[in-house]
NUSESE-685898 format. One record per residue: residue in one letter; y, z, x of N, C-alpha, C in turn. Coordinates in steps of 0.02 Angstrom, whole numbers, plus 50000, padded with zeros to 5 digits. Last residue first. Example, Ala and Ser with C-alpha at 12.3 -4.5 7.8 and 13.67 -1.06 7.14 Angstrom:
<nodes>
aa/nyy/nzz/nxx/cayy/cazz/caxx/cyy/czz/cxx
S/49888/50354/50642/49947/50357/50684/50002/50394/50645;
A/49716/50390/50660/49775/50390/50615/49835/50390/50660;
</nodes>
This chain:
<nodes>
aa/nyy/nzz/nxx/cayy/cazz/caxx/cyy/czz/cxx
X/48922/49765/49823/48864/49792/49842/48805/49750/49849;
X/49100/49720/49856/49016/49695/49839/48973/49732/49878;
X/49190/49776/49927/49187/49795/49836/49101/49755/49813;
X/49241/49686/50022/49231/49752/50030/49198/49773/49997;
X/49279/49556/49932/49177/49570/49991/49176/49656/50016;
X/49401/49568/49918/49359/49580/49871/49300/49568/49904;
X/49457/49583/50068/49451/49610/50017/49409/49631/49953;
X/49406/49423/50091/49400/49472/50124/49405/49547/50092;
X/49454/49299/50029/49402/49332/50008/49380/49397/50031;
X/49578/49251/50091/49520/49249/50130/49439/49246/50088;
X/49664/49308/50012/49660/49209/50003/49598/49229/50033;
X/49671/49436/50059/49656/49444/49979/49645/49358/49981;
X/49719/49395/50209/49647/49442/50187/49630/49431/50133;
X/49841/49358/50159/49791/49318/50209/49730/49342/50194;
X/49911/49459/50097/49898/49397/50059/49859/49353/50119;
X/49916/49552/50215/49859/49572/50163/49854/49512/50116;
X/50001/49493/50284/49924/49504/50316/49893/49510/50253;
X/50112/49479/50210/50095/49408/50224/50018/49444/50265;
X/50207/49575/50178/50145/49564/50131/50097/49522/50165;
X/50326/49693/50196/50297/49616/50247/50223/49623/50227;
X/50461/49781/50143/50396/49734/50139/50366/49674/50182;
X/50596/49802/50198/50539/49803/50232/50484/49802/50208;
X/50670/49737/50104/50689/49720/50175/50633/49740/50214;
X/50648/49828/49978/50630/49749/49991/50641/49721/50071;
X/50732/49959/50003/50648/49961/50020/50615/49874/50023;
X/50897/49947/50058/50832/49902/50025/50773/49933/50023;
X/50948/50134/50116/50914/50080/50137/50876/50046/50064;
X/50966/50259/50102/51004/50226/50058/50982/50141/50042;
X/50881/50314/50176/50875/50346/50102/50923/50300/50080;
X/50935/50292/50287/50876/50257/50264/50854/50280/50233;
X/51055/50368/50312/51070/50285/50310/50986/50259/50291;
X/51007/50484/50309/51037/50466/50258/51047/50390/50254;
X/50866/50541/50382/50917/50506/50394/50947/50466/50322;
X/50710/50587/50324/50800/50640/50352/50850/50617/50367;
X/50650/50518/50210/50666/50546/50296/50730/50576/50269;
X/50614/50527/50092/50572/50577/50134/50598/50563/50201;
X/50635/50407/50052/50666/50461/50010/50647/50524/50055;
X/50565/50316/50113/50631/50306/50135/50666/50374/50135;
X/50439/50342/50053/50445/50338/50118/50521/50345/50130;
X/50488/50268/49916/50459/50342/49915/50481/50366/49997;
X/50494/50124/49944/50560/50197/49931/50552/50273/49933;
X/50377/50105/49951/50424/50102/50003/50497/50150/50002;
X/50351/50123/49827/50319/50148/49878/50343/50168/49962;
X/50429/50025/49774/50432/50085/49754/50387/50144/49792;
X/50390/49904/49823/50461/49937/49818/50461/50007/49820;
X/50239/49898/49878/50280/49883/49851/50335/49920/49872;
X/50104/49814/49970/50148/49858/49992/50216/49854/49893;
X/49938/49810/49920/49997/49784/49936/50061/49792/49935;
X/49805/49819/49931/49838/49855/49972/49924/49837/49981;
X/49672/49835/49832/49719/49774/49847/49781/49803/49884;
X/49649/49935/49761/49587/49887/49798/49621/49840/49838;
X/49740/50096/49768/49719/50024/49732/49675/49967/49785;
X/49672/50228/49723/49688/50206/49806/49685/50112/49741;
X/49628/50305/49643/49680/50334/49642/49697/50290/49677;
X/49477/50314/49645/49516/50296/49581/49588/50278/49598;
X/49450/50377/49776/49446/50291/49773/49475/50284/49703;
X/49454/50530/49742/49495/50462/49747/49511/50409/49759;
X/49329/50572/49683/49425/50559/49648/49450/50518/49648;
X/49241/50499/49754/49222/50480/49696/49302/50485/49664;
X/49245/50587/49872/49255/50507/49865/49275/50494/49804;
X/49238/50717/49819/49294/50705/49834/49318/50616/49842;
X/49095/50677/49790/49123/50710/49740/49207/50681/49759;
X/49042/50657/49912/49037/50618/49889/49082/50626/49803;
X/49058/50788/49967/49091/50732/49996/49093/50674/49945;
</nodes>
């Protein structure tokens, strides 16, 4: 378990914040053509996780 942790917390960024290209990924994977064609910017909505990351909240996860 601790092996499989260890992958991929590498892999996961600390900071959770939505991008473009992530979003597109998602888009690229449905089945509906009108949202494969779709902004991926239209549906970013950042504003929880920039509350949490101002908070300090976030980085206190990461303190041992």
């Amino acid at each position: 378990m601790e092996e499989t942790y260890n992958y991929y917390v590498k892999l996961i960024a600390e900071k959770p914040y939505p991008t473009a290209k992530g979003i597109q990924t998602i888009l690229d994977w449905s089945k509906r053509t009108d949202a494969r064609k779709a902004n991926p910017a239209q549906f970013i909505q950042a504003s929880i996780v920039e509350k949490l990351d101002k908070q300090g909240f976030i980085d206190g996860l990461y303190k041992k």
